[in-house]
DRENDRENVO-555565 format. One record per atom (N, C-alpha, C): x, y, z. Coordinates in steps of 0.02 Angstrom, whole numbers, plus 50000, padded with zeros to 5 digits. Layout:
% DRENDRENVO-555565
XYZ...
END
This chain:
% DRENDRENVO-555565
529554154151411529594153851338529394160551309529824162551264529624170351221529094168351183528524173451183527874174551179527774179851106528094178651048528164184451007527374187950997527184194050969526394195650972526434196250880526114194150827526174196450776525264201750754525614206950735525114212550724524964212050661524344208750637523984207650570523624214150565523784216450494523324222250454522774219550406522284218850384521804215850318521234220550326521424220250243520934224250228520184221150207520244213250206519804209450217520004202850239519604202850287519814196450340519824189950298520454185350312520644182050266520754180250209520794189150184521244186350115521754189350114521814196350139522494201050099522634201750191523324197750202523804200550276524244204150273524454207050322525044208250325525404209450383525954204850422526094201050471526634205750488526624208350570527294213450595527444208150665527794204050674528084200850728528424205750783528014205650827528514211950876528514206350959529244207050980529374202051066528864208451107528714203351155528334206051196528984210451264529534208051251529954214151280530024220251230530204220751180530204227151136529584230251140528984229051155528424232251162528654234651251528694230351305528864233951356529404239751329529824238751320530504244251300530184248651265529814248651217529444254951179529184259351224528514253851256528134261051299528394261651372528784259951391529354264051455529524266851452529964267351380530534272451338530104280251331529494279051317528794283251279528634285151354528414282451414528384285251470528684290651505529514288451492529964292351537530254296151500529994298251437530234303251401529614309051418528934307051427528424310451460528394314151507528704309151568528784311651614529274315751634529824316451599530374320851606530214328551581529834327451523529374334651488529234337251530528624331451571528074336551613528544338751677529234334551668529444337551759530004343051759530064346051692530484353051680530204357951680530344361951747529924366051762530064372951726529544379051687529884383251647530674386751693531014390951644531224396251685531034402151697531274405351732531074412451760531414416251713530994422151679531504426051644532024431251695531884433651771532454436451773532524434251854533094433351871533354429851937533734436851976533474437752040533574443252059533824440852134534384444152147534834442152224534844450352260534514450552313534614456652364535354459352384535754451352373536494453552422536454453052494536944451752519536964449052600537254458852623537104460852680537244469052699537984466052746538314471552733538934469352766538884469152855538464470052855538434469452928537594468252963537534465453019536774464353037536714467353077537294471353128537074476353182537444482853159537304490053154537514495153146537204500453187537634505553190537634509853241537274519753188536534520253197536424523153165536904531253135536724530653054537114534653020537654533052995537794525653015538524523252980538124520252916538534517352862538304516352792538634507252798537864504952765537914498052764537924496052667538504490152670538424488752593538354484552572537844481452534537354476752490537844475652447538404468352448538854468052409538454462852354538404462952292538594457452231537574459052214537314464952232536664462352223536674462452136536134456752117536174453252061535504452752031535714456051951535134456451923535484451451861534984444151830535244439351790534424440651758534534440251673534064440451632534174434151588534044427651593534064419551578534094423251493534554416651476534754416451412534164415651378534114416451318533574417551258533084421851261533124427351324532584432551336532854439051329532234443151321532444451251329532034452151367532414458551396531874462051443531914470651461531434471751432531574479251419531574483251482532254482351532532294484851582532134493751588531794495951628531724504151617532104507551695532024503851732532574503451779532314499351845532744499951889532794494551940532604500952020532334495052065532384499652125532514497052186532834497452226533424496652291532914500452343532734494752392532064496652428532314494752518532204498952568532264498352619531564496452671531644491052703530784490052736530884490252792530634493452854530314489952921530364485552938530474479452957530364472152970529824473053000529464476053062528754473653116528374476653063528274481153007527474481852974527764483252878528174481252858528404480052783528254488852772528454494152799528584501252775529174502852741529224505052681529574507952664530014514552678530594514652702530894520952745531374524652705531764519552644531954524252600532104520852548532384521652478532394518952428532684521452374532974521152325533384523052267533514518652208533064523052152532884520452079533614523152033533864518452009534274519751956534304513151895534624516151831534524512351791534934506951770534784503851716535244497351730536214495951726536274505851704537124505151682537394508351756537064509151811537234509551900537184517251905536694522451849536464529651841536104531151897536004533551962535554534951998535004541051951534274536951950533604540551943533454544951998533184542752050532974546352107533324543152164533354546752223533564545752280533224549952316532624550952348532364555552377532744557952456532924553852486533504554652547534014554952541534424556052491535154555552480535324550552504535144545552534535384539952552535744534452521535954533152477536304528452428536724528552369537104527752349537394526952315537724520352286537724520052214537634513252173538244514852134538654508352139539224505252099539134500052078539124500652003539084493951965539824490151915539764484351965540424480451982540334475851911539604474351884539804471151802539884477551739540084479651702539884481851645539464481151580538874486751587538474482751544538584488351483538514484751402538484487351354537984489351299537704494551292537434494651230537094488551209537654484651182537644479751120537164472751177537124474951214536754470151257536014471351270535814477651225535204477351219534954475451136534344471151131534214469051077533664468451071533424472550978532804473050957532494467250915531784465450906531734458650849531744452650882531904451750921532114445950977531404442250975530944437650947530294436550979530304427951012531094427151048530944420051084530984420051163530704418651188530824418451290530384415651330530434417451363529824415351437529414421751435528754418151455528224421851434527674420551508527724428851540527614428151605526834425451600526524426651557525664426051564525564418851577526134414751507525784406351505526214403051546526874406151575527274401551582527724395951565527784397351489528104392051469528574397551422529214394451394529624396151364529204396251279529244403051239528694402251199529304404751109528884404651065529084406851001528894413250991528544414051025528134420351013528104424251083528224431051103528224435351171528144440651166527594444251213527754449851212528404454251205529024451851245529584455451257530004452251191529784456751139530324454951082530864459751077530994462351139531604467051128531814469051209532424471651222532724471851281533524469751276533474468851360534214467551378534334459351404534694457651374534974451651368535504449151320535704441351338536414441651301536184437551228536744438951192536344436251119536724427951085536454427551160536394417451153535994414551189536064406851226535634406051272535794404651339536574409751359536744410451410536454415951442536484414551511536134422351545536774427651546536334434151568536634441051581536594443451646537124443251674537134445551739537464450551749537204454251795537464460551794537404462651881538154462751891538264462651989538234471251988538044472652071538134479852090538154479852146538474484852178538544485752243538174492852260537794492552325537364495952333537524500452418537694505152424537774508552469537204509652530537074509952567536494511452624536724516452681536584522152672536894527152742536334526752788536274524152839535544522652888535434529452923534664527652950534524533652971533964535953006533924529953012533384527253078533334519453095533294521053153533204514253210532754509453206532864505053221532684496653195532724491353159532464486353144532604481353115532474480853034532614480952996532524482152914532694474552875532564475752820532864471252776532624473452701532934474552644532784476452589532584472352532532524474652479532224471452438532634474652348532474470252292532784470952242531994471952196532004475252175531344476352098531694480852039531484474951980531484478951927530894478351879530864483951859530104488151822530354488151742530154482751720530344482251634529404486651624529394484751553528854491451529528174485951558527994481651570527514479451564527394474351638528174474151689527824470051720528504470251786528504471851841528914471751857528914465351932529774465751925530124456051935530204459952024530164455552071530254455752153531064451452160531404452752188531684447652237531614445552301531734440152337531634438352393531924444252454531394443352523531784450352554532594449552574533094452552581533674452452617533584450452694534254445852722534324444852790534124450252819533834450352887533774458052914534324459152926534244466852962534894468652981534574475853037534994476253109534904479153149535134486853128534744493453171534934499453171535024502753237535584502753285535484505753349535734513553366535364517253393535404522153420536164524753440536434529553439537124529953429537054531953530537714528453556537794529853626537704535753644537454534953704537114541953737537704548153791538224542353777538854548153816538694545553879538684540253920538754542153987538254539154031538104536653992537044533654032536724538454049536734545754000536144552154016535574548853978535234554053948534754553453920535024550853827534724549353809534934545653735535104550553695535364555153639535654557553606535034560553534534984565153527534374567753486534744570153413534624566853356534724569953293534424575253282534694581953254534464586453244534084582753143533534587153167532964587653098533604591153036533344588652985533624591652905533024595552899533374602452869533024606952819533094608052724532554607252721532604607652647532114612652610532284618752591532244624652560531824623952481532144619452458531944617852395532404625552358531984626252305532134630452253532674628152222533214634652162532894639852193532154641152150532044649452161531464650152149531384656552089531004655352065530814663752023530414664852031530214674252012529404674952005529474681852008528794685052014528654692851972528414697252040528654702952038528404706952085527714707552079527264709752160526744708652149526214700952144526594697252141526424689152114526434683852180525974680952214526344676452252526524672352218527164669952279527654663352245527444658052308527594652952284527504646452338528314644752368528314641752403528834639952453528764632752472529174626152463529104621552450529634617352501529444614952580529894613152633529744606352650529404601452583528924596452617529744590552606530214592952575530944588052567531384588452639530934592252701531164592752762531114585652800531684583452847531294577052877531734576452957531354573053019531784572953076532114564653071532654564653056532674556553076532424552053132532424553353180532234550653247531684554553273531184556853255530864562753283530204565653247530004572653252529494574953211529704581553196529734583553151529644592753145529134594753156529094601353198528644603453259528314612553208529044613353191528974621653150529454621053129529124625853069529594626852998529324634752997530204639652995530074645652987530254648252930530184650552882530394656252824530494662752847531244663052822531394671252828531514672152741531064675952717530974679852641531684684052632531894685952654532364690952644532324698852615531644698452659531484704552640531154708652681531394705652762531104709152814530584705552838530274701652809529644697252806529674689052837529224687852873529284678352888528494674952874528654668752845527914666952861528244658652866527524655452882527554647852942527304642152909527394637352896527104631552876527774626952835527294621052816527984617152783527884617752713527244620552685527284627152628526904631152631527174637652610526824643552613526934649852557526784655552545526794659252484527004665752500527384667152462527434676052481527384681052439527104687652439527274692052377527894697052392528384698952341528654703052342528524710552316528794715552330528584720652298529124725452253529474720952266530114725352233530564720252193530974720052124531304714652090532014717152145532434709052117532904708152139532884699952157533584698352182533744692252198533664693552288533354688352303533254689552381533584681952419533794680452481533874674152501533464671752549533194666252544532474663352588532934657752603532754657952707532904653652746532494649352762532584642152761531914637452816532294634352863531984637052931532274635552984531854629253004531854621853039531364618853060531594616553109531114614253162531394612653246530894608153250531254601753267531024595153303530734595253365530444589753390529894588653447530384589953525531094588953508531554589753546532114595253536531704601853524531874606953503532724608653495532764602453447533454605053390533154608853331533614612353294533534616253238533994614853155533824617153122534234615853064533814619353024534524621952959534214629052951534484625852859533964630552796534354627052728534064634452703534644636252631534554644852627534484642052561534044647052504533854644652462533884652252412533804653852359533564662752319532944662152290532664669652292532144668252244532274674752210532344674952119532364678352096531794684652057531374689252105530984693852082531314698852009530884698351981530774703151894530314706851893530424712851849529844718551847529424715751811528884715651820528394712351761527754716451758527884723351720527594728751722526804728251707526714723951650525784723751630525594717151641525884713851694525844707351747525534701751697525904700151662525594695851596525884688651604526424688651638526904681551658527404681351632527684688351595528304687151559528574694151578529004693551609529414699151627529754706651594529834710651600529814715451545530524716351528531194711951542531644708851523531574705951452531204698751483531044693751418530534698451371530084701451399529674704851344530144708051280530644712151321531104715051280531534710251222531924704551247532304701251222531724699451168531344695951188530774692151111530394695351056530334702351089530174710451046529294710251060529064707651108528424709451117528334718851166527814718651191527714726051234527584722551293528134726351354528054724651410527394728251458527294733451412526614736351458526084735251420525944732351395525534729051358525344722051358524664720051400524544713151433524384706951378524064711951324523804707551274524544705551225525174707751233525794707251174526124703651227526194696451207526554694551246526874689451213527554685751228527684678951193527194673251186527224671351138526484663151142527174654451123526854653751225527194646751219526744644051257526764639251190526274632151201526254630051278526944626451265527014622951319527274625451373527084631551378527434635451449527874632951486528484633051428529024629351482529564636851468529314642851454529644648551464530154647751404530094647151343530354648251283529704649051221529664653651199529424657451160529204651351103528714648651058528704643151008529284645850955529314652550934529664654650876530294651950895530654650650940531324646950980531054639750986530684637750990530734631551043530544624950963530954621950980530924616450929530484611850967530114610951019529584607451013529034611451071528704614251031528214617951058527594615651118527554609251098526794606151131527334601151191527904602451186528294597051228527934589751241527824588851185527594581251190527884574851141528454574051161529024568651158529474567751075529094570351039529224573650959529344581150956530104582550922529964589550907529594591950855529384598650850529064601850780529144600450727529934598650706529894594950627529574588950637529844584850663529434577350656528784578150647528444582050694527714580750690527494583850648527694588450605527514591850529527634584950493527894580750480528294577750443527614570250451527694568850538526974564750509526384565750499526254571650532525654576050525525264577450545525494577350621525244579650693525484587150711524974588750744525064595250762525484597850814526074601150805526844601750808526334608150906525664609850916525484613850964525104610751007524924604450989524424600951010524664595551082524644594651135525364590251183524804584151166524344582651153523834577151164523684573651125524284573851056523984570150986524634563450982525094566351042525744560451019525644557051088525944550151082525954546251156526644541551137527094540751197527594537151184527394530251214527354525151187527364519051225527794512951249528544515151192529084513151221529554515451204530284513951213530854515551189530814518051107530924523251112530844524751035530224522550997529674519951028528954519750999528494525851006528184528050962527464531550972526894531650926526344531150955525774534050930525584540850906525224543750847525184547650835524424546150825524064554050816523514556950819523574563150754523414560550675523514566050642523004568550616522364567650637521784571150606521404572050663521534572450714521274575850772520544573450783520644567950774519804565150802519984562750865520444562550904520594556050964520814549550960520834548150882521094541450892521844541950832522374537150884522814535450869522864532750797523194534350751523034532450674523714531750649524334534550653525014532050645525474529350706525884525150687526674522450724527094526050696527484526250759528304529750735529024526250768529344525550728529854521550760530634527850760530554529950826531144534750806531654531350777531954526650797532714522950803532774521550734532204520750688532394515250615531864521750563531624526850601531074530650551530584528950502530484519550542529734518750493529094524050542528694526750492527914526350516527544523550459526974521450507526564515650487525684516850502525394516050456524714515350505524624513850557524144514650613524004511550660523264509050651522574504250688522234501250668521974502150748521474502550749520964503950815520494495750824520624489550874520064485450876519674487550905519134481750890518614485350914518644485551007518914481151049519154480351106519904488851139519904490951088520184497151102521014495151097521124490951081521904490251075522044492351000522704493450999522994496350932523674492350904523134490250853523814485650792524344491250748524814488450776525404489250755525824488250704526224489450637526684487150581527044488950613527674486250661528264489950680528854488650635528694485450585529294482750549529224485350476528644488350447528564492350394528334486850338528294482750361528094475050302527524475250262527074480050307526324480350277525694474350341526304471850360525784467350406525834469250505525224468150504525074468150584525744465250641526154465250666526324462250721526434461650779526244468950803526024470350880525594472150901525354474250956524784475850973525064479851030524574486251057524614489351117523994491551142524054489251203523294491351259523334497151288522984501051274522974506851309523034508451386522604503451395522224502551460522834501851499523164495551489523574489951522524454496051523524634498951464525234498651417525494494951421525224487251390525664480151352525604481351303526224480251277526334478451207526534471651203526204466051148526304457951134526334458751080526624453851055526504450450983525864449650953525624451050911525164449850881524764444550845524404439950846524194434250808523604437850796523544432550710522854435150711522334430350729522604426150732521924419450756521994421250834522384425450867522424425150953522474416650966522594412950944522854408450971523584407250995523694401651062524124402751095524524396951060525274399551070525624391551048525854385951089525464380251067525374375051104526124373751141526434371351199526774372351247527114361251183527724360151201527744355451132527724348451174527534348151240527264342851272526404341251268526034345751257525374345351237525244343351149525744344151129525784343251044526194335251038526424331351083526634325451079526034321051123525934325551180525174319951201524534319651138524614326051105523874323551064524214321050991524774319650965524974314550917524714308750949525214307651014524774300351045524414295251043523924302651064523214302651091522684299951006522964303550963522674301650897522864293850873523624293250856523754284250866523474279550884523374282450964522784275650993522244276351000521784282050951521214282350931521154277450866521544278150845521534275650746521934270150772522324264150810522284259650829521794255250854521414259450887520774257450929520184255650895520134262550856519484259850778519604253350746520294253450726520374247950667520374239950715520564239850749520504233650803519624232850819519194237850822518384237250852518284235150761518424238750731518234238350665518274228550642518804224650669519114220850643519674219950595519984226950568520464226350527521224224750567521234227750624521814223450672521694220050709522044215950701521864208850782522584206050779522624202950843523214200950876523144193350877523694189150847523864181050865524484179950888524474178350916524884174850978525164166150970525864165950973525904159350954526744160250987526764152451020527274149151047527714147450991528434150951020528994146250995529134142151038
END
């Protein structure tokens, strides 16, 4: 027999009711319904803001010096995020002790940054645009709390401008170059935190056949010369061979021939000349298995008569006195242009107008700091502390605000109000609150509605203003 429950309200017991008939199945159906809507909350796990694939290597056994290729490796930045990619890096490991043997940083449009071994080369098989980077953005995944937030540090970056992801495929070249077992790896270094991928399948490196079943086959060592070079008669110069390497082996000696009748030994070393002119400097280096390899490099000697650091060439061209130690060009930033030429004197990331303009000292390299894409700090009254923002891209500046914890509030939007913040310490930049409170995750904001209901259910029932009768149809 149905058991209806009727839920009496009074505000004084037996006189004023008021009667809610509810089946004791619609109360089951309520809080099941209320359960498994709970539990589905708590069992969506956040997303990752960026999903990173190594690529399978086209091959797992290779015969050293042939070139292996990392097809479709995959960088995906999940819809509703940015991420201020600064670039990515393509990493080669050891398998028996996780060493790194070679590696190549380039940025996210397939630009090689560095390649210190020449070893790689990057083709990027998606096209990425401009318009795919975006400023203002303040919704995503938020690596600190883990939950998908309203508020993020990364209110700007690369991503697509919906809440589909951005993927962006590349193919990654590998010319090998030493023996053994490897497997690589995918990282990218946004400004504040950088994302791993899982390692790649290994993949074998064998020794190229020995001709015959003699003895195994010896790579001759690379030489690397560096330069070229300049410098002043009279002056030592340095000599720079440390970009030398044996693939299979050790370099044993490294020789310099100066080109000037002269040799000296090490994998760097210094020489003086005594006479100007263009000279050619050899580094010869020989492996533990005395092969050789030789890299020719110039170094260009100048008269530099009252040995001041500026040649009596340039003395001439800038109209100072070349025999004269005390008349010489005055550059700041000794990057060998005169200040009266050089539109940014202190070479510190603003030229000379700008920093007249906010009112930093256009000689000073230590009053500006860049902290991101088109962000900086300025220093205009020379106490040490940061006191304006600059936004190259949009040309607001803004106060800046010192806490007392050493971070610096930010107006990046010119509004008059606070909304970022940057740590010195750390270089994060977040969003700014001023209560520093976090925003509640919106499953913790439906448990404590709840949680309050059947508090203020609970009172009024102890109280006596609700009670339950029960009666047979």
């Amino acid at each position: 027999m149905n058991h209806p429950l009727r839920f009496i309200l009074s505000t004084e017991k037996g006189k004023v009711r008021r009667e809610l008939s509810l089946s004791k199945e619609i109360i089951t159906f309520i809080t099941t319904s209320l359960a498994i809507i709970l539990l589905i909350l708590t069992a969506i796990p956040p997303a990752t803001a960026v999903y990173l694939e190594v690529g399978i290597p086209s091959s797992t056994s290779i015969t050293r010096g042939n070139t292996i290729i990392f097809h479709n490796v995959n960088l995906t930045i999940r819809g509703a995020e940015r991420i201020p990619v600064e670039y990515l890096n393509f990493s080669i490991f050891r398998n028996s002790d996780d060493q790194c043997i070679a590696y190549v940083e380039f940025y996210i449009n397939g630009s090689e940054k560095n390649d210190p071994l020449n070893r790689f080369s990057i083709q990027l098989v998606t096209p990425i645009n401009f318009s795919d980077y975006w400023g203002g953005v303040t919704y995503g995944y938020d690596e600190n709390t883990g939950w998908n937030e309203t508020l993020t540090g990364y209110g700007y970056g690369y991503g697509n401008n919906s809440y589909g992801d951005l993927t962006i495929l590349y193919n990654i070249s590998y010319t090998t170059h030493v023996t053994g077992t490897f497997y690589a790896r995918l990282y990218v270094n946004a400004f504040s935190h950088t994302y791993q991928s899982d390692k790649s399948v290994t993949f074998t490196v064998n020794s190229p056949p020995s001709g015959g079943g003699g003895a195994p086959s010896n790579s001759p060592p690379v030489a690397d010369a560096d330069g070229p070079y300049t410098g002043y008669i009279n002056k030592a110069i340095s000599f720079d061979g440390t970009g030398s390497y044996d693939p299979d082996g050790n370099i044993v000696n490294y020789t310099w021939n100066f080109g000037d009748g002269t040799k000296g030994y090490g994998e760097t070393t210094t020489h003086i000349y005594t006479n100007p002119g263009i000279y050619q400097v050899t580094l010869t280096v020989k492996d533990n298995n005395g092969a050789t390899n030789s890299d020719t490099t110039t170094v260009d000697i100048t008269l530099d008569s009252d040995r001041d650091g500026w040649s009596d060439t340039e003395e001439e061209l800038y109209g100072t006195d070349p025999n004269n130690p005390d008349d010489k060009p005055m550059d700041t930033d000794e990057d060998r242009v005169p200040d009266e030429y050089d539109e940014n004197d202190d070479n510190d990331a603003l030229n000379d107008e700008m920093e007249e303009l906010i009112g930093s000292d256009p000689k000073d390299p230590s009053d500006v700091e860049a902290i991101a894409n088109y962000w900086y700090i300025v220093d205009t009254n020379k106490d040490g502390i940061y006191d304006k923002f600059y936004d190259s891209s949009t040309g607001i500046i803004t106060p800046a605000e010192i806490e007392e914890n050493g971070e610096i509030l930010l107006d990046t939007d010119g509004d008059g109000v606070v909304d970022h913040a940057y740590n010195p310490a750390s270089g994060e930049i977040y969003v700014y609150e001023k209560t520093k409170a976090e925003v509640l995750p919106i499953i913790f904001i439906i448990l404590g509605v709840i949680a309050v209901i059947i508090l203020v259910i609970l009172i009024l029932f102890k109280m006596g203003y609700i009670y339950i009768e029960e009666e047979e149809e």
